[in-house]
C-alpha positions as CSV (number, residue, x, y, z in Angstrom):
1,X,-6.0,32.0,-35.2
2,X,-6.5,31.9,-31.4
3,X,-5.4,35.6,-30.7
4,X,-4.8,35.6,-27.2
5,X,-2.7,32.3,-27.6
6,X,-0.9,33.7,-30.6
7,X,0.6,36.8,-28.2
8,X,0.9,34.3,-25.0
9,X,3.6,32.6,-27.0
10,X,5.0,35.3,-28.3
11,X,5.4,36.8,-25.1
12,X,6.4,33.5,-23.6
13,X,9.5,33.0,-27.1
14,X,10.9,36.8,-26.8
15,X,13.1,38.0,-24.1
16,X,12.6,40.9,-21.7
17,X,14.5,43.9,-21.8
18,X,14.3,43.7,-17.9
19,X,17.0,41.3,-16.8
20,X,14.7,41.0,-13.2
21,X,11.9,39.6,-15.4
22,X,14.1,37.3,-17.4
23,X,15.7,36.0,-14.0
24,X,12.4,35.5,-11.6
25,X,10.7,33.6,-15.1
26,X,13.8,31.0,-15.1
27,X,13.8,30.6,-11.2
28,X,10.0,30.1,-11.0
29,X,10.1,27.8,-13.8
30,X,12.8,26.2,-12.6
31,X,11.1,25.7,-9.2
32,X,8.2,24.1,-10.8
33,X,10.3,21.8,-13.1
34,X,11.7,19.9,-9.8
35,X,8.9,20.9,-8.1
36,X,6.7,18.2,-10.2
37,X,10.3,16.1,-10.5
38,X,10.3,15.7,-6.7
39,X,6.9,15.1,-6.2
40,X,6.3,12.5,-8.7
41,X,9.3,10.9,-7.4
42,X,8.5,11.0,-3.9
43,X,4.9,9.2,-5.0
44,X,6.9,6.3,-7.0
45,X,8.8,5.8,-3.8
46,X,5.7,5.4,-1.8
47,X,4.2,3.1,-4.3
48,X,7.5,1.2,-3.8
49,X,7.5,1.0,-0.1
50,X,3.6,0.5,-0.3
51,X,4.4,-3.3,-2.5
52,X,7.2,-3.5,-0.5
53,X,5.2,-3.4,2.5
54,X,2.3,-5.7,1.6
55,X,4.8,-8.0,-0.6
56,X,4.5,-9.8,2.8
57,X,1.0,-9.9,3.7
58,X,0.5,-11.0,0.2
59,X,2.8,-14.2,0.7
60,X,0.9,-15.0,4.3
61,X,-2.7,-14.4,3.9
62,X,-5.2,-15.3,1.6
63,X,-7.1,-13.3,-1.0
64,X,-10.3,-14.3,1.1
65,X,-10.8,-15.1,4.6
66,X,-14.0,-16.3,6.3
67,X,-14.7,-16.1,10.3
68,X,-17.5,-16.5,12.5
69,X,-19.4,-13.7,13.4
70,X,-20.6,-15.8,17.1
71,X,-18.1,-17.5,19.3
72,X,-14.1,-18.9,18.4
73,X,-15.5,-21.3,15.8
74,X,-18.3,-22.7,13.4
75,X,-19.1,-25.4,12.1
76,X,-18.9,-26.7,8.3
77,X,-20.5,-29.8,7.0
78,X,-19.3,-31.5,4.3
79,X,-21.9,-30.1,1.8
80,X,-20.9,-26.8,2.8
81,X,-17.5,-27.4,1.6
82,X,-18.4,-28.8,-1.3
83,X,-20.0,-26.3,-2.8
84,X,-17.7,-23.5,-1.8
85,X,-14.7,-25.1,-3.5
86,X,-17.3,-26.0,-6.5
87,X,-17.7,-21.8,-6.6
88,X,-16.3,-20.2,-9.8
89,X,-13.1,-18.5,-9.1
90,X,-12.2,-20.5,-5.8
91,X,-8.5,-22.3,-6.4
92,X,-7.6,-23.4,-2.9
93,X,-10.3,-23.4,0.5
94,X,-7.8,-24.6,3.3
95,X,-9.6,-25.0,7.0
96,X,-7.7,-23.5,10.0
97,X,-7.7,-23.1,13.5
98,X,-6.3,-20.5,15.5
99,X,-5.9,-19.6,19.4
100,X,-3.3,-17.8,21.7
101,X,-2.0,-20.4,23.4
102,X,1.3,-20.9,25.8
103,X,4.5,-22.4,24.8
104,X,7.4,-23.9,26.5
105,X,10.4,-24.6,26.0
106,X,13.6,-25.0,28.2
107,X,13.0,-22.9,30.9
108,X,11.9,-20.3,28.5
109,X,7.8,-19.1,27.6
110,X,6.1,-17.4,25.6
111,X,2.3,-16.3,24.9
112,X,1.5,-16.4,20.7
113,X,-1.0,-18.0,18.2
114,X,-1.0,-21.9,17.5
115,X,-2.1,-22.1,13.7
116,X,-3.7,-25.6,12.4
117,X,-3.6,-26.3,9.2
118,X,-4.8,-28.8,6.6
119,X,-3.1,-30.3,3.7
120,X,-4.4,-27.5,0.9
121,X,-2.9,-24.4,3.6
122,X,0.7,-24.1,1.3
123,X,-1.4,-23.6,-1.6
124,X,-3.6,-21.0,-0.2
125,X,-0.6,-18.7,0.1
126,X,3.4,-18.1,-0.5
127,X,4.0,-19.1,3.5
128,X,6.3,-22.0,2.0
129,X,8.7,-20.0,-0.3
130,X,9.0,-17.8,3.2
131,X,10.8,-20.6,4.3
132,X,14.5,-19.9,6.2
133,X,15.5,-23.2,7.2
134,X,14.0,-26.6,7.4
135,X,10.5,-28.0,5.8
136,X,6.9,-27.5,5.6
137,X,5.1,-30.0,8.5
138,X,3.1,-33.2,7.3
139,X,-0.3,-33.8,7.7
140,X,-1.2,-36.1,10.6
141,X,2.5,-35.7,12.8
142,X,3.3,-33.4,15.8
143,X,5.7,-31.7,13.5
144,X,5.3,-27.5,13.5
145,X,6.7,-24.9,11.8
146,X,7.8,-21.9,13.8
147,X,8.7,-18.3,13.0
148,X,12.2,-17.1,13.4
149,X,11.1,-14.1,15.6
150,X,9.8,-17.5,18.1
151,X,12.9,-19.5,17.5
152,X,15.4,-16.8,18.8
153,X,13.3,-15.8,21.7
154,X,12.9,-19.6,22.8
155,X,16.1,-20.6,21.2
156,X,14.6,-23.3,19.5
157,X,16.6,-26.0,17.1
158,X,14.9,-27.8,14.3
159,X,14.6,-31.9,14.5
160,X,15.6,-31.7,18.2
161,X,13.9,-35.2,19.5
162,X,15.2,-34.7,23.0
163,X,13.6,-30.8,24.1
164,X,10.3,-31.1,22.0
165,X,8.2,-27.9,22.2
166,X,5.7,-28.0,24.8
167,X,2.2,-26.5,24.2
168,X,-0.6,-25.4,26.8
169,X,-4.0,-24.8,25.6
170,X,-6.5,-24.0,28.6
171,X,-9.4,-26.2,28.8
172,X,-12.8,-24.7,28.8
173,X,-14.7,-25.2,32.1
174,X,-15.4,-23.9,35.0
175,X,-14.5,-24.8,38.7
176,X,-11.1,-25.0,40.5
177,X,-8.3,-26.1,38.8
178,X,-6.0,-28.9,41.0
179,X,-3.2,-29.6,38.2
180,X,-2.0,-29.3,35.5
181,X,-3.9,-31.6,33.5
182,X,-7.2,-30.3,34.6
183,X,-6.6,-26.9,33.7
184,X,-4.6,-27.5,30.0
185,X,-4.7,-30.2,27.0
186,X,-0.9,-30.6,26.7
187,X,0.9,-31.8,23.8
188,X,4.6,-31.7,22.6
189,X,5.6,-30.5,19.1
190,X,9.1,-31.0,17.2
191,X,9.6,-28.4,14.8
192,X,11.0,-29.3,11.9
193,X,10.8,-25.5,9.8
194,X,11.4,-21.9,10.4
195,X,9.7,-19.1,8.6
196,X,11.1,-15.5,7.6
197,X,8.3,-12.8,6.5
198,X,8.8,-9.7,8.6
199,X,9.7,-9.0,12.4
200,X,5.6,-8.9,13.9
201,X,4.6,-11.9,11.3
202,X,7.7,-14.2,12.4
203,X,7.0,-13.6,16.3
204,X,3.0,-14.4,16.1
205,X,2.7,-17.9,14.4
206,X,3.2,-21.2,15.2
207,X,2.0,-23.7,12.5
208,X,0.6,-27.3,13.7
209,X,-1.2,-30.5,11.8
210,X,-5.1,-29.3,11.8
211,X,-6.0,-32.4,13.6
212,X,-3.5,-31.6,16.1
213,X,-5.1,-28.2,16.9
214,X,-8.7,-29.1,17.1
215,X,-7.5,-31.8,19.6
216,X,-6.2,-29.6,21.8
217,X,-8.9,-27.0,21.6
218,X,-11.5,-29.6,22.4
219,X,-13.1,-29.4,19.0
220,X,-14.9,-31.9,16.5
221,X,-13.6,-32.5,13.2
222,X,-15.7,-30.3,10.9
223,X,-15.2,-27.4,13.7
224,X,-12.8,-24.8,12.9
225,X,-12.0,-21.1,13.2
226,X,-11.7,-19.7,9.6
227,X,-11.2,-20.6,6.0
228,X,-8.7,-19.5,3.9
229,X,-9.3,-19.2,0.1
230,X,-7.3,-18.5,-3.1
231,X,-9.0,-17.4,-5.9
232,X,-8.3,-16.6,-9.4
233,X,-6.8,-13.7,-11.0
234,X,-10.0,-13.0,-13.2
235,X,-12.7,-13.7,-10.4
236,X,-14.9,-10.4,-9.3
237,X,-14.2,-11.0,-5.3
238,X,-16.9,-9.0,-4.3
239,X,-19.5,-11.4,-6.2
240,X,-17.5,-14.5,-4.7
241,X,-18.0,-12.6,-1.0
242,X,-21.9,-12.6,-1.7
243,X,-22.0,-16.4,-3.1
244,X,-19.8,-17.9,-0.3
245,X,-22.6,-15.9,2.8
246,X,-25.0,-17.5,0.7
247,X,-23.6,-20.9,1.5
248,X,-22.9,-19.8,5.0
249,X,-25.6,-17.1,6.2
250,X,-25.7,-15.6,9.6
251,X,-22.7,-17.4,10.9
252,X,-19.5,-16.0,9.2
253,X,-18.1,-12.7,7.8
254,X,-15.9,-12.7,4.5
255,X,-12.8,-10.4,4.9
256,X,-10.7,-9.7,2.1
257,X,-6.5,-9.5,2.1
258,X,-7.1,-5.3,2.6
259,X,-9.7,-5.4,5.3
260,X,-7.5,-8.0,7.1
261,X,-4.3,-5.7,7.0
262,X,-6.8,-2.6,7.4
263,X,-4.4,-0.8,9.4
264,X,-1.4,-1.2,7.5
265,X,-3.2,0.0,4.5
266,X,-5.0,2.9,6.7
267,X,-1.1,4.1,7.7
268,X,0.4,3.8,4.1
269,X,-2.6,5.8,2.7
270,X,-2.3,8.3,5.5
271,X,1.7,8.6,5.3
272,X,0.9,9.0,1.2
273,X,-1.4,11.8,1.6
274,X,1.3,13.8,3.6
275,X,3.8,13.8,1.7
276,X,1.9,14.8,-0.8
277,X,0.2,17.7,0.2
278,X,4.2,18.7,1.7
279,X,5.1,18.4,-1.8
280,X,2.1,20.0,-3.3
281,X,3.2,23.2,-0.8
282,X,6.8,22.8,-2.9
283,X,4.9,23.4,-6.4
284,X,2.6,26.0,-4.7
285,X,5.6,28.0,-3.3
286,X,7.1,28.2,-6.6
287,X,3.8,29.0,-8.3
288,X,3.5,32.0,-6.3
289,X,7.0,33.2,-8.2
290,X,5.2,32.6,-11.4
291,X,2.4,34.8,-10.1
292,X,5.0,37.3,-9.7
293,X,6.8,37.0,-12.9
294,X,3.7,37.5,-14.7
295,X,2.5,40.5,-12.8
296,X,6.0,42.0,-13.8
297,X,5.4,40.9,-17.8
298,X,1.7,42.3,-17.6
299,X,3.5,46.0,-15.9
300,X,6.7,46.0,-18.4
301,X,3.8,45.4,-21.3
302,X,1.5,48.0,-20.5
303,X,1.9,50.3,-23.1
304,X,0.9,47.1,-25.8
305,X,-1.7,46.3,-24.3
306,X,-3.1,49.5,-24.1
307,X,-2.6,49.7,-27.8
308,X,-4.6,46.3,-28.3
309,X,-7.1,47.9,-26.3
310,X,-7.8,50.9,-28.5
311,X,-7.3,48.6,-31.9
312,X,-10.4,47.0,-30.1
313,X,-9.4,44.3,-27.9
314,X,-11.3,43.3,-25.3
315,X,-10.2,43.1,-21.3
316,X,-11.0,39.9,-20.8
317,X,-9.1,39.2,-24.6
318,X,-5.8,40.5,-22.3
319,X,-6.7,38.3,-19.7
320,X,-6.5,35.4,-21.8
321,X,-3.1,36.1,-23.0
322,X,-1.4,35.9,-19.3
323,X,-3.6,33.2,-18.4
324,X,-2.6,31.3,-21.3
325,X,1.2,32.2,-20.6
326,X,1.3,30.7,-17.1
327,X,-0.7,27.8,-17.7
328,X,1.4,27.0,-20.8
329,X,4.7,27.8,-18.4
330,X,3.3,25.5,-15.7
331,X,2.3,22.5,-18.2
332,X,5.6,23.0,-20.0
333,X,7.6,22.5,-16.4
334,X,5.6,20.1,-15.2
335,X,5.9,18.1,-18.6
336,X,9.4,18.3,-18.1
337,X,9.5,17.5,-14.3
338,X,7.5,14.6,-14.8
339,X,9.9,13.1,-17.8
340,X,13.5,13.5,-15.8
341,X,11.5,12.0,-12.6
342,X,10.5,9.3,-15.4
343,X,13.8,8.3,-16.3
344,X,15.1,8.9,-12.5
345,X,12.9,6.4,-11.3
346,X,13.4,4.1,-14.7
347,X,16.9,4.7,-13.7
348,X,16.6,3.7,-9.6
349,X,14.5,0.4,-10.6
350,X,17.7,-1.0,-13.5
351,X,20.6,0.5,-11.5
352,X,19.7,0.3,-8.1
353,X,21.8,3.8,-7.6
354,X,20.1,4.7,-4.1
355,X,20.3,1.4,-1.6
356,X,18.9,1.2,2.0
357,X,21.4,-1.0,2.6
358,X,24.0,-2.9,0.7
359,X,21.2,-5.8,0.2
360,X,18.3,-3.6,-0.5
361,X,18.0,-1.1,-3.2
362,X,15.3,2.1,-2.6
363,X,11.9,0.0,-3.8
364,X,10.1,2.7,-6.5
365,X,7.5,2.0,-8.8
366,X,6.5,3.5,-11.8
367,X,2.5,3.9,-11.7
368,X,0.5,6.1,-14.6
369,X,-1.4,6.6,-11.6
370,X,0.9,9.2,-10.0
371,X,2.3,10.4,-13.5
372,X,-2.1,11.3,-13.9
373,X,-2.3,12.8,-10.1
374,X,0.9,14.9,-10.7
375,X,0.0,15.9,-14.0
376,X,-3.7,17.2,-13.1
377,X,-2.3,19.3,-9.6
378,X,0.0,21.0,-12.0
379,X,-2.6,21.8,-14.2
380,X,-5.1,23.0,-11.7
381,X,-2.4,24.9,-9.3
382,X,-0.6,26.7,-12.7
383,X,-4.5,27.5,-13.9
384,X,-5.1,29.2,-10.6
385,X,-1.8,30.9,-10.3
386,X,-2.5,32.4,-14.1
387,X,-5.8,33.3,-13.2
388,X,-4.6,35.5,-10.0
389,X,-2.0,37.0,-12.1
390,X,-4.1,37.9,-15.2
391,X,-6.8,39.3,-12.8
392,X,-3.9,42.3,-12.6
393,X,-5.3,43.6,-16.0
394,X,-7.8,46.1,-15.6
395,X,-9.3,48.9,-17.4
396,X,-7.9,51.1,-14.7
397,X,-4.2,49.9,-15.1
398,X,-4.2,50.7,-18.6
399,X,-5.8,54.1,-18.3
């Protein structure tokens, strides 16, 4: 038998004649109990908001996206297309066109992107289950499909033949511009949807017929601004990235759906990290009671371990035995912490018991992820804080 485990959970199963002992050993395992509860919570919560929060990238942009490295646009033959959407693991390869452009309508302006789009766009993403009112535009019409964000500002109706939505796109040139129609390709659009993904998303976008939009950029019919792809579940993207510069070298750069919401990934790792380590300061806190507990059992046990010590045990033999006694504290609270934040956050996700509103409920996620990260820092943080207090034991203290 382990001897220094044997009297670490001996130590840990009897009770203290000193009633201060007994009392700063349940607070400090107490602490780290909802220490590890809170933190692991805290983390499911942020992997909630995290989906939450991309839930809606996710719906609007695609898992690849290619744009020219030179320029606005590019240009893509035929053959070029062909054998991108012959690539293994491409679904859906949807040309668009994009520009900030002006738009008009009843007195009322306002500066955001013109989006044209092919037949194949609704399949590259979920843009057309973010639907609030209306339909999707057909191929080859003037119809668009505006986001509500646009719609409230301009106070625009759907199906309205009489006010159609006016769009300005400047012409490229130089030289003085007399009118209008020398300076701008004009064109007026009937919207027949409106979109709902989030509050910056619904304000940005206003989706045209791709013809439409190369017409009023001035551009020919294989120019555009970007492809959009789907791919499948099971392809490696990072191989697909390589294969599709092949097919296009020195003219385009391959982002995926992370690298084109970089910042909003950038700010949810950030914010993640934070709380974290705030948390981690919780567990540490507490810790630092367990130090003390420990440094009472190790003074309140003196006289047995100075009899261990002259029936031949060793000092680092006695070191062991409070070492083992914290670590085993800290795993046992942080194994409990982590199963009653468990069932909290099992609970949250059935019941719904915390709501942001009366529509939304607090989004958590359960991820082995966080149960892995929690689980380890306990580990390491109780290991250290045994180790400090075990250090106590000394030839000189038992002398």
């Amino acid at each position: 038998m382990n001897f220094p485990l044997y009297i670490a959970k001996r130590y840990i199963l009897s009770k203290s004649k000193n009633t201060a002992i007994t009392i700063i050993s349940f607070f400090a395992l107490n602490g780290v109990i909802f220490g590890t509860l809170a933190l692991f919570v805290v983390l499911s919560v942020f992997s909630g908001l995290r989906e939450y929060s991309v839930q809606f990238t996710n719906d609007f942009d695609p898992d690849l996206k290619i744009i020219t490295l030179k320029g606005k646009s590019f240009t893509l033959s035929d053959e070029e297309e062909n054998k991108i959407k012959s690539l293994k693991g491409v679904k859906v390869c949807s040309k668009v066109v994009e520009e900030r452009v002006l738009f008009y309508f009843n007195g009322k302006e306002q500066v955001t992107y013109i989006k044209g789009v092919d037949s194949l766009f609704e399949k590259s993403n979920g843009i057309s289950k973010n639907l609030f009112n209306g339909q999707w535009l057909k191929t080859n019409t003037v119809q668009a499909v505006i986001g509500y964000g646009i719609s409230q500002k301009l106070s625009i109706g759907l199906f309205d033949f009489n006010n159609p939505l006016e769009v300005y796109v400047p012409k490229p040139g130089k030289g003085q511009i007399e009118s209008e129609e020398q300076g701008f390709n004009k064109e007026y659009l009937i919207p027949v949807g409106i979109y709902a993904v989030s509050e910056e998303l619904d304000s940005k976008y206003v989706f045209v017929d791709l013809g439409l939009s190369q017409e009023l950029m001035g551009f020919q019919p294989n120019q555009v601004t970007g492809l959009e792809i789907k791919t499948d579940d099971q392809s490696d993207n990072q191989t697909l990235i390589e294969e599709l510069k092949k097919i296009l070298p020195n003219k385009v750069a391959v982002k995926t759906r992370e690298e084109l919401n970089s910042t909003l990934h950038k700010m949810l790792n950030t914010e993640n990290i934070a709380v974290y380590l705030i948390f981690t300061l919780v567990i540490i806190v507490a810790l630092f009671t367990l130090v003390g507990a420990l440094i009472m059992i190790i003074l309140e046990k003196k006289l047995n371990l100075k009899t261990l010590l002259n029936l031949g045990a060793e000092i680092k033999d006695l070191r062991r035995i409070f070492m083992l006694q914290g670590l085993i504290l800290s795993v046992f609270g942080g194994l409990i912490g982590l199963i009653l934040g468990t069932i909290i956050v099992f609970l949250q996700q059935k019941f719904s018991l915390i709501m942001i509103n009366e529509n939304l409920a607090y989004p958590v996620v359960f991820e082995a992820k966080n149960l892995i990260i929690v689980l380890l820092t306990i580990v390491t943080l109780g290991f250290m804080a045994a180790l400090i207090a075990s250090s106590r034991v000394s030839k000189q203290l038992l002398d």
